[in-house]
C-alpha positions as CSV (number, residue, x, y, z in Angstrom):
1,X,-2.1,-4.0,47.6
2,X,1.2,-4.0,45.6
3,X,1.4,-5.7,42.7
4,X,4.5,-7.6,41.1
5,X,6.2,-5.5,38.4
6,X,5.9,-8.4,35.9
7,X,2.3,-9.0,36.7
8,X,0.0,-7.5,34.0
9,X,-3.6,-6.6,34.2
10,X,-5.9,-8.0,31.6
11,X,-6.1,-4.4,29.6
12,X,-2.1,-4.1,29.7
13,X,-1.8,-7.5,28.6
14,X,-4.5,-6.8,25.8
15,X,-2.3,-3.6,25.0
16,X,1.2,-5.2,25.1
17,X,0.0,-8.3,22.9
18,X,-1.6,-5.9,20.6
19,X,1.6,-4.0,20.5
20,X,3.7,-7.0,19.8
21,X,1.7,-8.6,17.2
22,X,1.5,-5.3,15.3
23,X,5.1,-5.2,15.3
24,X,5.8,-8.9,14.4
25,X,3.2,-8.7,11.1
26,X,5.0,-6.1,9.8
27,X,8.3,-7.7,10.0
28,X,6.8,-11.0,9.1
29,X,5.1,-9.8,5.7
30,X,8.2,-7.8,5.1
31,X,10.4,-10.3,4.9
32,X,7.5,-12.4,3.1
33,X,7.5,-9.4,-0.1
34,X,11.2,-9.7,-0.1
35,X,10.9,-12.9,-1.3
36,X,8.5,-12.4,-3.5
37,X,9.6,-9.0,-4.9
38,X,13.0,-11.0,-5.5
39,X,12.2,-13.6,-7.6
40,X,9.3,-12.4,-9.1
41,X,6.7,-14.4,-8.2
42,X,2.9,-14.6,-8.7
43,X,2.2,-13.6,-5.1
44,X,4.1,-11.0,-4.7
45,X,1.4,-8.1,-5.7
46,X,-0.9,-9.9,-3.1
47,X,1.7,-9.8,-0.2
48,X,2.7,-6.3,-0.9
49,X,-1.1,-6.0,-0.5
50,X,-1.1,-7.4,3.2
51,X,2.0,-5.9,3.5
52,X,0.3,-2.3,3.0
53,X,-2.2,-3.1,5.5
54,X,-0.1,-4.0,8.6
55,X,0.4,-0.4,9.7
56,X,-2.9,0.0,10.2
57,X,-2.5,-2.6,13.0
58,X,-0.1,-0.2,14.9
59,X,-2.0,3.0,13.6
60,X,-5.1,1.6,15.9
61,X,-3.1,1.5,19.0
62,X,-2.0,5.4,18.6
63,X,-5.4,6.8,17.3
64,X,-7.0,5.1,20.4
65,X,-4.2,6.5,22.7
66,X,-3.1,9.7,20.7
67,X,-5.9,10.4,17.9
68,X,-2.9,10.5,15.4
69,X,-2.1,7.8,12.6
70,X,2.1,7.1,12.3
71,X,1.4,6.6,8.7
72,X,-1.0,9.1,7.9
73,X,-2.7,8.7,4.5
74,X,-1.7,5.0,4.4
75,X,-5.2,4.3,3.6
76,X,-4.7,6.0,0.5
77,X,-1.3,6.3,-1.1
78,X,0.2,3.3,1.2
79,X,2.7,3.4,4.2
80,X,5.9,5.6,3.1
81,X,7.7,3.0,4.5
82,X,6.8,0.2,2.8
83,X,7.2,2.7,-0.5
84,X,11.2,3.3,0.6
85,X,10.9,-0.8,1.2
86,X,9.8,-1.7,-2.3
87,X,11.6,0.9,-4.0
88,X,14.9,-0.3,-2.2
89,X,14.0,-3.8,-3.5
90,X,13.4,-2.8,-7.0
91,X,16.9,-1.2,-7.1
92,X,18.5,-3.8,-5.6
93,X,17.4,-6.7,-7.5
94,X,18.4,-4.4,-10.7
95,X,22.0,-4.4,-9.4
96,X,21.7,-0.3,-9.1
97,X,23.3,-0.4,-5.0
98,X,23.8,3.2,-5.4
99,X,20.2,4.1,-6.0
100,X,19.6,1.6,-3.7
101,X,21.5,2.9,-1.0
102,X,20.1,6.8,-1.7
103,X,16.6,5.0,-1.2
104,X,18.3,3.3,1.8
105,X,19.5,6.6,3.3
106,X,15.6,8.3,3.1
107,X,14.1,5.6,4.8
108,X,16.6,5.8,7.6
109,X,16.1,10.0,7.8
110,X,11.8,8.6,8.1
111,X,13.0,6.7,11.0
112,X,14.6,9.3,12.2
113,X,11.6,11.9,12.2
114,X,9.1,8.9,12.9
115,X,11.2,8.4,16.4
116,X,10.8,12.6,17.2
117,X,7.4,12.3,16.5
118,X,6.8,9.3,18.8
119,X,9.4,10.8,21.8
120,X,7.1,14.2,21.1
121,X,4.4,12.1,22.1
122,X,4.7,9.9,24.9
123,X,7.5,11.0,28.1
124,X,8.3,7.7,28.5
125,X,9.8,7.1,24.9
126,X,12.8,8.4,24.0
127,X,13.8,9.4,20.0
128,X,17.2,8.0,20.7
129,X,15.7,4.2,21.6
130,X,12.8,4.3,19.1
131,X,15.5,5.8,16.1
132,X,17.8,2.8,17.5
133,X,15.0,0.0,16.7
134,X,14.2,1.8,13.7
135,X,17.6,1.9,11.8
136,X,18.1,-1.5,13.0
137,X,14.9,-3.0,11.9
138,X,15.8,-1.5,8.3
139,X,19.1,-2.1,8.7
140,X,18.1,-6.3,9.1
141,X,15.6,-5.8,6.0
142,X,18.5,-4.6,4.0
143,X,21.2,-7.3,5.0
144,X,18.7,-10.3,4.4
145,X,17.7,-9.0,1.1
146,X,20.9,-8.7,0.5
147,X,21.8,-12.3,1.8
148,X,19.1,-13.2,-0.1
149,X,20.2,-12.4,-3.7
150,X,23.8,-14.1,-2.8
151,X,22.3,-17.2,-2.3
152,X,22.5,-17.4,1.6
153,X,19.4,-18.5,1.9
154,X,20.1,-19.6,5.8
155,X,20.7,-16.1,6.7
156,X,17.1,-15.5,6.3
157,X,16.0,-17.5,9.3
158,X,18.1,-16.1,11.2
159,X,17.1,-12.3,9.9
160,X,13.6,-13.7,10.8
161,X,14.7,-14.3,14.3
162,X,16.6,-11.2,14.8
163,X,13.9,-8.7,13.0
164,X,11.0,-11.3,15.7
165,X,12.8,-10.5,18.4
166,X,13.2,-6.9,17.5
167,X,9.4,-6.5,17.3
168,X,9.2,-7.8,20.3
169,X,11.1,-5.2,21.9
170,X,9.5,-2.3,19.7
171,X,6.0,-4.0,20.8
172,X,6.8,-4.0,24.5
173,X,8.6,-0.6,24.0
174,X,5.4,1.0,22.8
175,X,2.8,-0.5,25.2
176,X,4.7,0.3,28.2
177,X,5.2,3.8,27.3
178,X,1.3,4.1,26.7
179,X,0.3,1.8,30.0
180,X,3.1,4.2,32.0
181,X,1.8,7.8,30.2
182,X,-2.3,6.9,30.4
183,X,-2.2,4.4,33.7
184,X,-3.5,1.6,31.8
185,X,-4.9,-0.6,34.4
């Protein structure tokens, strides 16, 4: 029996939802510690802290699949990422947009090496496509932060709704590759 290409079984739907949800915590928090980080509010230390902890969610899916961790030694010196992120914030709420951008510039070469490593992994993904959703996820954090120190306080939802549907994509992106590479059924 053949089935529909848009008919999941109930492990591949387990994977993809996992997959998405990983994705959209990350860019959820994220955008949740901007705000935070920006105007220096009381919380801010305890979303950075949730923050810190949604790799982990993504870092499940590839030890189950691969026995590797995308943000090894997050557990204890935190997810590089997230370092570039908060260090990017820092210089950019200083005014300091050329330290900003230098900090700007090394996360984009992690996204860059993060996409090899995945495409190294799986034939299904390709660096080009994963370095593609990278630089424009960071790209989006950067423009709404940004946005968000002008005032435009409207661009935010709709960076929410771009960087959303963006992990989407990197969620389905991921859990097809794995379902096509492993025959998830």
């Amino acid at each position: 029996m053949e089935t529909d290409s848009y008919t999941f079984t109930e492990a591949q739907l387990i994977l993809l939802n996992a997959s998405v949800n990983a994705w959209r915590g990350s860019s959820f928090w994220a955008l949740m510690y901007m705000q935070s980080r920006l105007f220096d509010a009381e919380n801010a230390d305890s979303i950075y802290q949730e923050l810190q902890t949604q790799p982990a969610h993504y870092d499940q899916i590839m030890e189950r699949y691969y026995g590797v961790s995308l943000t090894s030694g997050a557990a204890a010196d935190g997810s590089p990422l997230y370092h570039y992120y908060d260090t990017y914030l820092e210089h950019l709420k200083q005014r300091q947009r050329r330290q900003a951008e230098q900090i700007r510039q090394q996360w984009l070469e992690l996204n860059r090496l993060t996409a090899q490593r995945l495409a190294e992994l799986n034939p299904h993904w390709e660096s080009s496509l994963w370095g593609s959703m990278f630089t424009h996820n960071t790209n989006l954090l950067c423009q709404a932060a940004d946005q968000d120190l002008l005032g435009n306080y409207r661009a935010i939802s709709s960076s929410y709704l771009l960087l959303d549907r963006l992990a989407q994509e990197m969620g389905e992106y991921m859990a097809t590759g794995i379902i096509r590479q492993f025959g998830v059924a």
